[in-house]
TORKOL-4160 file (C-alpha; in steps of 0.2 Angstrom, whole numbers, padded with zeros to 4 digits, m for minus):
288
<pt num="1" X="0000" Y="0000" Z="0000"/>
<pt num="2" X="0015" Y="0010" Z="0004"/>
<pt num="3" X="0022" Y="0008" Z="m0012"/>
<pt num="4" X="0008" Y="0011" Z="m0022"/>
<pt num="5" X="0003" Y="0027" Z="m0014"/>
<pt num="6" X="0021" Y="0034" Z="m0015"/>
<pt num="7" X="0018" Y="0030" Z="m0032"/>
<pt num="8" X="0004" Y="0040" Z="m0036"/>
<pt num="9" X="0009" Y="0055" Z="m0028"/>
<pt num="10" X="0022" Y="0059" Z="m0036"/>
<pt num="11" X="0013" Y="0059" Z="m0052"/>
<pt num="12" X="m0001" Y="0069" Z="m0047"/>
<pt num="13" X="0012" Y="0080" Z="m0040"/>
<pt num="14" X="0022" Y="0082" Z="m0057"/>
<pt num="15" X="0008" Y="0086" Z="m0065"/>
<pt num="16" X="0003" Y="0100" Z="m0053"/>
<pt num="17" X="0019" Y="0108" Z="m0054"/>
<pt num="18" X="0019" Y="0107" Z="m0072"/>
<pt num="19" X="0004" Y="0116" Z="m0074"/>
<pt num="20" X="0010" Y="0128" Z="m0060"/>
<pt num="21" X="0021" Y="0138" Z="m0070"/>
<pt num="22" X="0010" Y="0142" Z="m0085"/>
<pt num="23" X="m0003" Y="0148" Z="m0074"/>
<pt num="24" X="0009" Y="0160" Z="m0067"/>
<pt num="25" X="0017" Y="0164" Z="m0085"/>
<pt num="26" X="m0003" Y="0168" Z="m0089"/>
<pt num="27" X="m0003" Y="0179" Z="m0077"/>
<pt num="28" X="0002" Y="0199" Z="m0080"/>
<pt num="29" X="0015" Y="0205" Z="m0073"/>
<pt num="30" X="0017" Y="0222" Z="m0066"/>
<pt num="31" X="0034" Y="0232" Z="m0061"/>
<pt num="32" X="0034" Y="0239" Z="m0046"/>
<pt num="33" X="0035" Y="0259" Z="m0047"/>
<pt num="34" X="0047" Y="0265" Z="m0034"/>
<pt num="35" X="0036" Y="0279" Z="m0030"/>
<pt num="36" X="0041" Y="0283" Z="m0010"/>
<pt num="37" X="0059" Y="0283" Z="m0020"/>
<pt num="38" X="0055" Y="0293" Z="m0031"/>
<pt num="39" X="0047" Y="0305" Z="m0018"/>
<pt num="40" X="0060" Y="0306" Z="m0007"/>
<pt num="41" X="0074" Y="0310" Z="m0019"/>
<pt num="42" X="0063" Y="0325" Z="m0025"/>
<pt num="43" X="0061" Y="0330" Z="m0007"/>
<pt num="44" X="0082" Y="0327" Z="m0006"/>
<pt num="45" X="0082" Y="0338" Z="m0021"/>
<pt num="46" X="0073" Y="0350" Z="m0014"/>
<pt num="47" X="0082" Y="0354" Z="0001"/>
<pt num="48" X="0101" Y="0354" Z="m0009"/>
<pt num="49" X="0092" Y="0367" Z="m0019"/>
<pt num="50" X="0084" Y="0379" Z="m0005"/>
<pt num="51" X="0102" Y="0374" Z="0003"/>
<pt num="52" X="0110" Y="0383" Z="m0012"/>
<pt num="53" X="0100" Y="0397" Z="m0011"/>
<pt num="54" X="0102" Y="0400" Z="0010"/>
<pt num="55" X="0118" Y="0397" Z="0014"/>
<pt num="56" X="0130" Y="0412" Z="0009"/>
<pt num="57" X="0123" Y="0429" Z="0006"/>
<pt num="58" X="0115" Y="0424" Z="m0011"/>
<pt num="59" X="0098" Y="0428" Z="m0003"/>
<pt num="60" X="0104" Y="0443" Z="0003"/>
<pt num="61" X="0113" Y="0449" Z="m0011"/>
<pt num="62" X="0098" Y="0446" Z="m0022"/>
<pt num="63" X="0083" Y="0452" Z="m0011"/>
<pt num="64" X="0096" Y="0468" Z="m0008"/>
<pt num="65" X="0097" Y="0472" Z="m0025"/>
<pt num="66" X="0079" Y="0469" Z="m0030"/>
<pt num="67" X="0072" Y="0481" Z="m0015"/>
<pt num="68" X="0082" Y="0495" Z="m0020"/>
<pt num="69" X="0080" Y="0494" Z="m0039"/>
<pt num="70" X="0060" Y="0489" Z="m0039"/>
<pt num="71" X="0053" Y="0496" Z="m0024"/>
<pt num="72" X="0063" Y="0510" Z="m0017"/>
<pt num="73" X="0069" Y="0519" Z="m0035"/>
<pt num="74" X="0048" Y="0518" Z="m0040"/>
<pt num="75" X="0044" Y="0524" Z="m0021"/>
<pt num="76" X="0058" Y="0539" Z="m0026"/>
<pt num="77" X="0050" Y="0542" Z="m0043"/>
<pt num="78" X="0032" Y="0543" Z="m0035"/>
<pt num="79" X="0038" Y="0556" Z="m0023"/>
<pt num="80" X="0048" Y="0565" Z="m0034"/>
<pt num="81" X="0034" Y="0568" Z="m0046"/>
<pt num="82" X="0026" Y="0572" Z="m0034"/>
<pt num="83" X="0036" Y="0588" Z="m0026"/>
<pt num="84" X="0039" Y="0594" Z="m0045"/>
<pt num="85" X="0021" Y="0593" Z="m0050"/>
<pt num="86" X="0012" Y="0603" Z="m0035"/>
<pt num="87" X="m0005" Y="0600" Z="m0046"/>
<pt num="88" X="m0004" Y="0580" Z="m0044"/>
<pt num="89" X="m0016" Y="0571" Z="m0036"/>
<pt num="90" X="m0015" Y="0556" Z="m0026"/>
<pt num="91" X="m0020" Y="0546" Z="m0040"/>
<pt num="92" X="m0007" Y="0555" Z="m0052"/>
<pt num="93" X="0007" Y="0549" Z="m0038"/>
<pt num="94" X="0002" Y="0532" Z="m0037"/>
<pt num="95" X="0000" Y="0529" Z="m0056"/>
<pt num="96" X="0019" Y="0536" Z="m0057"/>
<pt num="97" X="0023" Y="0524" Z="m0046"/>
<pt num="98" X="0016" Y="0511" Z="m0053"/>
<pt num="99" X="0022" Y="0514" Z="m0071"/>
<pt num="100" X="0040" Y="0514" Z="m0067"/>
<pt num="101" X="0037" Y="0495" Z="m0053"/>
<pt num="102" X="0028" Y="0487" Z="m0066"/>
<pt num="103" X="0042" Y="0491" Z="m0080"/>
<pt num="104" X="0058" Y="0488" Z="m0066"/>
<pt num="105" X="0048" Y="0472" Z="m0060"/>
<pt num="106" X="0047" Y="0466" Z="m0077"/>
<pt num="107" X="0064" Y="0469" Z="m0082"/>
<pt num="108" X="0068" Y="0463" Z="m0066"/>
<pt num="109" X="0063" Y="0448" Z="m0065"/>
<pt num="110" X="0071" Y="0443" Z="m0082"/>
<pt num="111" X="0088" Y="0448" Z="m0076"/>
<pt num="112" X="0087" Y="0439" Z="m0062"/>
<pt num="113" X="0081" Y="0423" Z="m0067"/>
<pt num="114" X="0097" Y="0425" Z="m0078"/>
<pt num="115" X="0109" Y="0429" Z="m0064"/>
<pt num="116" X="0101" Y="0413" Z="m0054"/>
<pt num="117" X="0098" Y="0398" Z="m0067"/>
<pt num="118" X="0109" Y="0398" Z="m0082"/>
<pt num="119" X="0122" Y="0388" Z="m0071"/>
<pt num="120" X="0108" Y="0377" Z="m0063"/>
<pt num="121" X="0107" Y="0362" Z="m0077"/>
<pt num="122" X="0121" Y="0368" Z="m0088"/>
<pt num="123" X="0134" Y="0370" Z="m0072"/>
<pt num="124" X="0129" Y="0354" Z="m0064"/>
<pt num="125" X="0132" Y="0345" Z="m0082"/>
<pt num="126" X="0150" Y="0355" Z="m0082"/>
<pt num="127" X="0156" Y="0350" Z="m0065"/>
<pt num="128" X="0148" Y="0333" Z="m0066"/>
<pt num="129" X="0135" Y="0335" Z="m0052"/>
<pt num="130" X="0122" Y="0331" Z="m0062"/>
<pt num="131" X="0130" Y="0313" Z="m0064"/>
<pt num="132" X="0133" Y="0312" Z="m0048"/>
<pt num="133" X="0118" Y="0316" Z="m0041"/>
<pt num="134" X="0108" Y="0306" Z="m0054"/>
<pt num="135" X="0116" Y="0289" Z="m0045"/>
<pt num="136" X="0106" Y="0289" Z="m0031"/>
<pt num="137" X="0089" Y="0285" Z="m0030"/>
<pt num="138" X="0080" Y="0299" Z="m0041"/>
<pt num="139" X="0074" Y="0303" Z="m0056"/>
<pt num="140" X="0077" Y="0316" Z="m0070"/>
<pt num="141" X="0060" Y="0321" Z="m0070"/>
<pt num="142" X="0063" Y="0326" Z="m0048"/>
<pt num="143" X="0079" Y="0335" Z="m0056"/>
<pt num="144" X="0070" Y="0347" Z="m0066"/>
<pt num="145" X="0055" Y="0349" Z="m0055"/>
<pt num="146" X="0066" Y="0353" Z="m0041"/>
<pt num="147" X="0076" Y="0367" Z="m0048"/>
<pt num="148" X="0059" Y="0376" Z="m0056"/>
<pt num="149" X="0048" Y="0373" Z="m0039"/>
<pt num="150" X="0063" Y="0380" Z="m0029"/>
<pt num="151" X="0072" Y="0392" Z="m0040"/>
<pt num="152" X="0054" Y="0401" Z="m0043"/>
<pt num="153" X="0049" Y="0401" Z="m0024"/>
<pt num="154" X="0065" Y="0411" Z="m0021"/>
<pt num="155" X="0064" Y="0422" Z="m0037"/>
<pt num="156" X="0048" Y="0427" Z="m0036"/>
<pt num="157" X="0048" Y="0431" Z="m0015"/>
<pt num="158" X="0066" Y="0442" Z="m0018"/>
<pt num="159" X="0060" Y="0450" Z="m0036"/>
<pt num="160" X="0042" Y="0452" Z="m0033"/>
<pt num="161" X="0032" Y="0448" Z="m0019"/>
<pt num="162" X="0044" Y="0458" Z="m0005"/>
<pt num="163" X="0048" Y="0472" Z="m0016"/>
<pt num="164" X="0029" Y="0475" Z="m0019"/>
<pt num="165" X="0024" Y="0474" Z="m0001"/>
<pt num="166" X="0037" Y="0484" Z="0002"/>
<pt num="167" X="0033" Y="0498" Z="m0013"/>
<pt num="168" X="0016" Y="0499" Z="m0006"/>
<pt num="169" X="0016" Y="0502" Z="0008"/>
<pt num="170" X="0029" Y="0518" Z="0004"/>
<pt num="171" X="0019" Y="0524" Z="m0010"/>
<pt num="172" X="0001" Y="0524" Z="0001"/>
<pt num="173" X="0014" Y="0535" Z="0012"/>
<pt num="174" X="0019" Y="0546" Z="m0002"/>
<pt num="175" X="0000" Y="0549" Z="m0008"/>
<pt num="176" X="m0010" Y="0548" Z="0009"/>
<pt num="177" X="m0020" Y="0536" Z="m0005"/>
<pt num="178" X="m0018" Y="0517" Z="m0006"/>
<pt num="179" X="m0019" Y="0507" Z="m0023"/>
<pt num="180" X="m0034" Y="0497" Z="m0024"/>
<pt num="181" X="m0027" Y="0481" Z="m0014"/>
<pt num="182" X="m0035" Y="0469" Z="m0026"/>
<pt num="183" X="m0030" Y="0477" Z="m0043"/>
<pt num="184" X="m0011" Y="0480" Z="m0038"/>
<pt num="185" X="m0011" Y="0460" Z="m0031"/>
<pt num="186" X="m0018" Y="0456" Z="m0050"/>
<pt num="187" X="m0002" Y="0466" Z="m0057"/>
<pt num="188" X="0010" Y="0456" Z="m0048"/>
<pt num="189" X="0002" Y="0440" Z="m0049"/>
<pt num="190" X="0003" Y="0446" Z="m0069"/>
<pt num="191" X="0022" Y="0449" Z="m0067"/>
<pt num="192" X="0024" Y="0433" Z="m0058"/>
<pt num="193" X="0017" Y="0421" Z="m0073"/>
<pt num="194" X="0030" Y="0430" Z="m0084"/>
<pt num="195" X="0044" Y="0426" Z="m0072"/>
<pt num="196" X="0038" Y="0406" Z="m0072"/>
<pt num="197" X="0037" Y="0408" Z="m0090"/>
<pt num="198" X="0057" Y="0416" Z="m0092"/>
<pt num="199" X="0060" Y="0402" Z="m0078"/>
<pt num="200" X="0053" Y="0387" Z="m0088"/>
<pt num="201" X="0064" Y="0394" Z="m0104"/>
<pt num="202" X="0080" Y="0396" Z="m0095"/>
<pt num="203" X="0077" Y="0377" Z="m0088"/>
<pt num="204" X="0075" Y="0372" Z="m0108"/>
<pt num="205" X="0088" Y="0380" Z="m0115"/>
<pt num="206" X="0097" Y="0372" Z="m0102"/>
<pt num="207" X="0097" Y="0356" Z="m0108"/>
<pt num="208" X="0098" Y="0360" Z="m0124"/>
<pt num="209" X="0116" Y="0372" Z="m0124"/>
<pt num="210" X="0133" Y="0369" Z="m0115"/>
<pt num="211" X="0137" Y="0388" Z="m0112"/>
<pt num="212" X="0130" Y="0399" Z="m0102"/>
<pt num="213" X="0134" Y="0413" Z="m0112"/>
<pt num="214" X="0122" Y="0405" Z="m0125"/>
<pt num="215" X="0108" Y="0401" Z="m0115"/>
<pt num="216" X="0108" Y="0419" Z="m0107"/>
<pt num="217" X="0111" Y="0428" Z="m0125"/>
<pt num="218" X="0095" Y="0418" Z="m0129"/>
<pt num="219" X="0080" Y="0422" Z="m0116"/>
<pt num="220" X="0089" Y="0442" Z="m0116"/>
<pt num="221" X="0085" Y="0444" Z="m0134"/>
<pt num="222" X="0069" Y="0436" Z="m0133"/>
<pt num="223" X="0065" Y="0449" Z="m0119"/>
<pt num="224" X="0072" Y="0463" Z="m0130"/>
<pt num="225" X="0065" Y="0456" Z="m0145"/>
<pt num="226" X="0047" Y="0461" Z="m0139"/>
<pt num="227" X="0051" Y="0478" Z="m0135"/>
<pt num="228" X="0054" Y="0479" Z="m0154"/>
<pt num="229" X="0037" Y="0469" Z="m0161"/>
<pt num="230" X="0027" Y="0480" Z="m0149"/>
<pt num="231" X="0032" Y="0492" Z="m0163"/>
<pt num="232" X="0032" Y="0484" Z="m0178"/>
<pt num="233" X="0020" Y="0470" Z="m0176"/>
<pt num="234" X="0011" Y="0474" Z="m0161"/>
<pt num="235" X="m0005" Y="0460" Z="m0162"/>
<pt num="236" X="0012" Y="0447" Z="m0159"/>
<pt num="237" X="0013" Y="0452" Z="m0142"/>
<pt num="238" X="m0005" Y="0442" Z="m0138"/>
<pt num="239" X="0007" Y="0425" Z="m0138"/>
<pt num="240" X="0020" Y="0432" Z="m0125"/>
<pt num="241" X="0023" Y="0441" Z="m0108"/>
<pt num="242" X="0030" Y="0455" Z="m0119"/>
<pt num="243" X="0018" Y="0468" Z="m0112"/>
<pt num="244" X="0015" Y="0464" Z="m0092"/>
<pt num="245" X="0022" Y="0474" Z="m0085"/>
<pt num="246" X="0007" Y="0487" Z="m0096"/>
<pt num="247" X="m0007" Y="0475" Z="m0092"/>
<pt num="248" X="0000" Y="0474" Z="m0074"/>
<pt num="249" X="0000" Y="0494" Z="m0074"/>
<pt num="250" X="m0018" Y="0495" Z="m0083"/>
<pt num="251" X="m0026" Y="0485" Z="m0070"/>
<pt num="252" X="m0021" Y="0495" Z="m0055"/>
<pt num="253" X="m0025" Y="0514" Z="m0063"/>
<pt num="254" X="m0039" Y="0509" Z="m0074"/>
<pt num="255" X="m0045" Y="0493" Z="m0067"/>
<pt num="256" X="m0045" Y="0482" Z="m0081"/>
<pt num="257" X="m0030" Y="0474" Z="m0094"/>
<pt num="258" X="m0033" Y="0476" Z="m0112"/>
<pt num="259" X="m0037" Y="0463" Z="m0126"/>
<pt num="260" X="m0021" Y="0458" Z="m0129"/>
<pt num="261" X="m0015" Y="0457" Z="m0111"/>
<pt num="262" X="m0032" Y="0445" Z="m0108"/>
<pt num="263" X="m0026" Y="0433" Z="m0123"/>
<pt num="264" X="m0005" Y="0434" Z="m0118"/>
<pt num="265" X="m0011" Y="0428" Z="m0098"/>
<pt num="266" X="m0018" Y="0409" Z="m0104"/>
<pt num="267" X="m0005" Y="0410" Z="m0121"/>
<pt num="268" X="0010" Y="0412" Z="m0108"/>
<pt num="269" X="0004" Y="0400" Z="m0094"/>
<pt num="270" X="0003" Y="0386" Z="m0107"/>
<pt num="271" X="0021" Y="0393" Z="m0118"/>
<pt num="272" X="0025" Y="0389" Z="m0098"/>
<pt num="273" X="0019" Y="0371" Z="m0096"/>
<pt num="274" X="0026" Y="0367" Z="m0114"/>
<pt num="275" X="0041" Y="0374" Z="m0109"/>
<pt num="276" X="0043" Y="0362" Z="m0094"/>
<pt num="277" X="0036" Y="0346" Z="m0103"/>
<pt num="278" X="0049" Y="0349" Z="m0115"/>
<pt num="279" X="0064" Y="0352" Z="m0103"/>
<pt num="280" X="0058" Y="0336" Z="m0095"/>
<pt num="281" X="0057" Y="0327" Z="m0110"/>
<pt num="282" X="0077" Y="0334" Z="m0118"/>
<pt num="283" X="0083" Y="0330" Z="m0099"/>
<pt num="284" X="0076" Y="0312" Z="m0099"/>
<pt num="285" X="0088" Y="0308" Z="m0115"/>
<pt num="286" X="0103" Y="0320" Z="m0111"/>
<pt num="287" X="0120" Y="0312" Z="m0109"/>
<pt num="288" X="0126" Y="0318" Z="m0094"/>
């Protein structure tokens, strides 16, 4: 009985375990993602970046520089105006004012987006950091992401957000009137999309050139460009954030941006997100 029953087993066994693996072949089989990876080196990313950016006087060097040349020279201008123009009215001052933090804001914010970023993927390539940091547990994608959430946190406190509290606060001194609140939050919000948009191009260009030089001779034109086809082909400047810093201005003395300041806001906050796609896709493939 013994004999016969070990015999059958192991039959009935073989079989079983031959029909075992084609039922597991059958089966689909899916990669796990390494998504708490993936999160954490973005996190990791995230805090070399802010790192860059706190230790040293970079901060202050940059928020110095921005507080005197958007705030404190368009505060100077208001109150200059003012004393030379005894008929000015309160209103007269703070659209001064606002003409010359609009058109410094915007400029700006160009500049310093330059200054900042045209090492940040183009130096790291260079000095082989980028490689280096790349062999750890995180993705190209966190590479990018972390340099445009952090570098335009920074930019747009030091350029923008700071100054204009600043500004405003002077200029509602100068006048005895405050600019309406909401308007003038509008205007900088306006400024702010076209600092994401030069951010999001100096990211691209950074993965496409291996000079600096290059990269900033590139986004400069482009700003400088505009000021020309506002000229000579003005219905071009619907597609690009040529003209905020006058749709910015508009909104806060006459309460409303004109027609091709409505179609350049959504035009630019998708240039924006192209921009981004496509500096995720170029990194995704560069040889580092």
């Amino acid at each position: 009985m013994k004999s016969r029953s070990s015999v059958g087993t192991p039959g009935r066994a073989t079989e079983h375990e031959a029909s075992a693996p084609e039922a597991d072949d059958a089966r689909p089989r899916v990669a796990p993602e390494p998504v708490a990876e993936t999160a954490s080196g973005f996190r990791n990313l995230v805090g070399k970046e802010n790192s860059e950016w706190t230790t040293g006087f970079s901060l202050v060097a940059h928020g110095a520089i921005w507080m005197l040349i958007v705030a404190l020279i368009s505060a100077a201008i208001a109150f200059i105006r003012g004393e030379m123009e005894p008929t000015y009215t309160p209103k007269d001052i703070n659209d001064a004012g606002a003409l010359m933090f609009f058109v410094l804001g915007a400029v700006a914010s160009v500049i310093a987006v330059v200054a900042k970023t045209q090492g940040a993927i183009i130096g790291e390539k260079q000095l082989g950091t980028a490689a280096w940091v790349l062999s750890k547990p995180v993705s190209r994608k966190a590479f990018v992401l972390a340099k445009l959430a952090v570098h335009f946190r920074w930019l747009l406190t030091v350029t923008l957000l700071l100054p204009a509290v600043v500004f405003y606060v002077l200029l509602t001194a100068i006048s005895t009137r405050p600019p309406p609140p909401l308007a003038f939050l509008g205007g900088v919000a306006i400024l702010a999309l076209g600092l994401l948009f030069y951010l999001s191009l100096s990211l691209l260009l950074g993965t496409v050139f291996e000079s600096r030089g290059s990269l900033a001779g590139c986004v400069f034109g482009f700003m400088v460009a505009g000021f020309m086809v506002a000229n000579y082909a003005p219905w071009l400047t619907a597609a690009f954030p040529w003209l905020f810093f006058q749709s910015g201005f508009y909104l806060v003395t006459q309460g409303h941006v004109l027609a091709h300041g409505l179609v350049a806001i959504p035009a630019t906050a998708l240039w924006s997100v192209l921009f981004i796609y496509l500096a995720l896709r170029r990194f995704e493939r560069a040889e580092l």
